[in-house]
Structures are given as structure tokens and as C-alpha cells.
C-alpha positions, 0 to 999 in steps of 0.5 A: 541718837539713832532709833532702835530698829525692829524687825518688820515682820514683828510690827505686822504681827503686832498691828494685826493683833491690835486690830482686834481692839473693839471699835463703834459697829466694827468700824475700825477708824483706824489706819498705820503706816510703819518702817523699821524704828517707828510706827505712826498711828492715824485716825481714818475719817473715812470710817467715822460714822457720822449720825451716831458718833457726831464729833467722832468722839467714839472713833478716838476711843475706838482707836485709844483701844487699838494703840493700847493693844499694840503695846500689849501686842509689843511687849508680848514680842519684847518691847516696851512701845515708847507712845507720843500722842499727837506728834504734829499739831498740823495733822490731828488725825495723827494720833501717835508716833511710836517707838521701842526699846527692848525689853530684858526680860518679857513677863509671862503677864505680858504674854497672857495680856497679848492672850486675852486680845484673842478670846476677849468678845463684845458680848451682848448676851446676858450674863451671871454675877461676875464671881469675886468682884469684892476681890477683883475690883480692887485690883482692877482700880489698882492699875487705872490711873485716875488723871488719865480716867476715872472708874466707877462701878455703879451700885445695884440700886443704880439698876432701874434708873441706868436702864430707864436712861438706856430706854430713854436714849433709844426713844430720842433715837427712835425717829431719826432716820439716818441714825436708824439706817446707819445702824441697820447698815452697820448690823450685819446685812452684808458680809464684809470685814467691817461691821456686826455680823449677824451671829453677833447680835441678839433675838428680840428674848434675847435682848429682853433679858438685858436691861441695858443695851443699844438696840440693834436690829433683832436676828434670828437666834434660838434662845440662848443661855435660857438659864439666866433670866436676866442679866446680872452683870457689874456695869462700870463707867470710865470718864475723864476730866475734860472732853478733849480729843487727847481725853477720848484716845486716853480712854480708849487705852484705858478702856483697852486695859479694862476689857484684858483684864476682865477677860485674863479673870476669865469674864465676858465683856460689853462695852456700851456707848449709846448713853454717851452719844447724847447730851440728856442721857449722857447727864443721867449718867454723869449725875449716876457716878456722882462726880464733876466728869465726862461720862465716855464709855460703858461697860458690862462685866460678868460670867458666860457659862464655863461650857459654852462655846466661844462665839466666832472672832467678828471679821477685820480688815486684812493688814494690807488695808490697814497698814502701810509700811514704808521703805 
């Protein structure tokens, strides 16, 4: 049966809009190639940062969130993305093979998901209590299948303990000299369409009022959101049952889903990595969830202030060095 065909012009704008997907320090490890009926998904190994991300567990995340975006982006358009993960056991950097089908009738969800892709920000600032958890929360776990992976929100009296485990992460991290410069790489010293500007990142106060964060190289910045004084955000963990690199890309998507939704409910988002990139810190979040799994990825949940002004989009690549479409 011959495969649907879709107009190109579509896909790019698609592809373009997934690529907003966060990804470990804006590497974007991800590459496309594309025609008319299908769209082919692959892993860039070029863009693993080996000295912190080891087995390139993340950079499956990373691109978990930028397939997952791509549907949303399609069915924006009015296609459902039919995903097959892993299409070629020869070739395991070949994530996902996609095809489509269309839709009869797009949803205006669809379109506020596709929104939410455009405003949603890696937000390092502190934060005010995200507003009706006791409602939202619910409905988050709701749309989270717990075969693909687990949600756990972690309780207050969690706090001091998840914020020693991020210091203790940090202080393994302290001497290694090529984690360091990786990350010094990485964090804005140079403009280019990869990597943390320097606008993104946080001053010394700035970063003393979030107890729980990768410490990247301080910048400049004048005190921002002096009037909270610490960080109050809900901080929720996504882990899966093994650790398998089909596992990693899963939780990339669901991931994905998490950081729309929060952001649809108009709050600010982190995503935090550093307390699973090593094997001590990474257990004190396992015992902290209370459940036989594999802790993957982080994430702060709460309010900017209403009047302040969206932070500038961090760069990406143009389309042209991350899609390639065939004839």
C-alpha cells in the first residue's frame, strides 16, 4: 500500500519547529533526512559530549524530546506521526522512521501544544510555587503512561537531602578537568547556533538562590527576580524500568510532553540532568522516588513573574544542517 504523501514544505516546517526540543548544553544530537512519505530520525554522535554525557544516554533523551516535538509540530499541521523506533538493527543511531496519516479534524489542543514548543524556555532562575499543583498534578499523571515511565514528584521534606545530592554531584565533578572544560566550552563563550548563551545563564546570587542545579560558569547579570528569595519550585522526576537506549529515547518523549504541558499551564520549566550523569548521585535519587527504577531526568516546575519579560529563544542550527531531504 503506497504511503501517504505530505507536502514538503510541511515536514520543514515541522523538523524546524521540533528542533526546539531542549537538548544537554543546546547540542542538538540530532540529524533528519526526509522525502514525501516519510521522515527518518538519527542520532548525531558528532554532537555527544563525551565527558559528561559518557554512554550518550542524555543525547537519546535530547532526541526522545525532538521526535515527540515533531509529532506535536504534525499534528498541528493535521497529521498524526506514525513512529517506529529503531527501524534497522544495523544502524542503532537510526532512531525512528515516521510516517503520517491524516487527520479529520486537528483540535485546537494540538495547536496550543505546537504554541507552547514556542514560549516554553530552559529557566535556570529561581521560581514562585507553581500555583494549583494539588489540581494539576493529577491531570499531568493522567496523560503519562507508566510502562514507557514513571512520574514522581518529590515531597518538600525531600528538599535539603535532593539539594545536598546536587552538591555532591558538583564536588565529584569539581577536578575533572575535562568535564570542566567541555562545560566551559559549552556555556556561551562563543556565539554560535549550539550552545548556552551567556543571557541564559545565571550570576553567582543568582545561582545561590536555587538550591538544586548543574553549576555552569557564573555570568554577569544584574539581580533578577530579587523578590523571591529562593527557589520554590515543585521538582519531579521521570525514570524507567530499565536502562536500555530504547528506555532513554522514551523518556526523552515523555519529557517532551511534561515541559508542554507545564508550559500550556503557563509555568516556567528546568530540566536537570547532572544527578544522573553519575552513579553515587544518580542512587540518592533512586532511594528518594522509592521505587526499583532508573532515575533519568529532572525537572523544576513553577511560576515566573506574570510581567516579565520572555527571555530571547536560545539559537539552533539552521534547517539546512539538520535536515536533508531526498528526492
Amino acid at each position: 500500500m503506497p504511503k501517504t504523501m505530505v507536502n514538503t514544505d510541511v515536514i520543514k516546517a515541522a523538523v524546524q519547529l521540533a528542533c526546539r526540543a531542549p537538548s544537554l548544553h543546546n547540542s542538538q544530537p540530532w540529524r533528519w533526512a526526509a522525502d514525501h512519505a516519510v521522515v527518518d530520525l538519527f542520532l548525531d554522535p558528532n554532537s555527544i559530549l563525551y565527558s559528561t554525557d559518557r554512554l550518550g544516554r542524555e543525547a537519546l533523551i535530547s532526541c526522545g524530546a525532538v521526535l515527540d516535538h515533531f509529532r506535536v509540530a504534525m499534528a498541528a499541521a493535521g497529521w498524526t506521526a506514525n513512529v517506529d523506533r529503531f527501524p534497522d538493527p544495523n544502524n542503532l543511531d537510526h532512531l525512528a522512521s515516521i510516517d503520517f496519516s491524516p487527520m479529520t479534524f486537528p483540535t485546537d489542543t494540538y495547536r496550543r501544544r505546537a504554541d507552547a514548543i514556542l514560549r516554553r524556555r530552559t529557566d535556570r532562575l529561581p521560581f514562585a510555587a507553581p500555583p494549583n499543583w494539588e489540581s494539576f498534578e493529577p491531570a499531568l499523571r493522567s496523560i503519562i503512561d507508566d510502562s514507557v515511565a514513571y512520574l514522581d514528584v518529590l515531597s518538600d521534606d525531600a528538599r535539603p537531602q535532593l539539594a545536598e545530592a546536587s552538591k555532591f554531584t558538583e564536588s565529584l565533578r569539581l577536578y575533572d578537568l575535562f568535564y570542566q572544560a567541555e562545560l566551559d566550552w559549552w556555556a556561551g563563550w562563543f556565539p554560535t547556533a549550539k550552545g548556552i548563551p551567556r543571557s541564559s545563564l545565571v550570576s553567582d546570587t543568582e545561582s545561590e538562590r536555587v538550591d538544586v542545579g548543574r553549576a555552569f560558569p557564573v555570568s554577569a547579570h544584574t539581580e533578577r527576580r530579587p523578590s523571591i528569595h529562593k527557589d520554590y519550585s515543585k521538582v519531579l522526576v521521570l525514570s524507567t524500568q530499565e536502562d536500555s537506549r530504547n528506555d532513554a529515547l522514551a523518556c526523552g518523549e515523555v519529557l517532551s510532553t511534561v515541559l508542554l504541558e507545564c508550559t500550556m499551564a503557563g509555568m516556567a520549566t528546568c530540566p536537570l540532568t547532572h544527578m544522573t550523569e553519575l552513579a553515587a548521585s544518580r542512587n540518592i535519587i533512586g532511594n528518594l522516588i522509592e521505587r526499583e527504577a532508573f532515575p533519568q531526568v529532572l525537572i523544576r516546575v513553577g511560576v515566573a513573574p506574570v510581567f516579565e519579560d520572555l527571555p530571547a529563544a536560545t539559537p539552533r542550527r539552521p534547517l539546512t544542517e539538520v535536515l536533508e531531504l531526498r528526492d
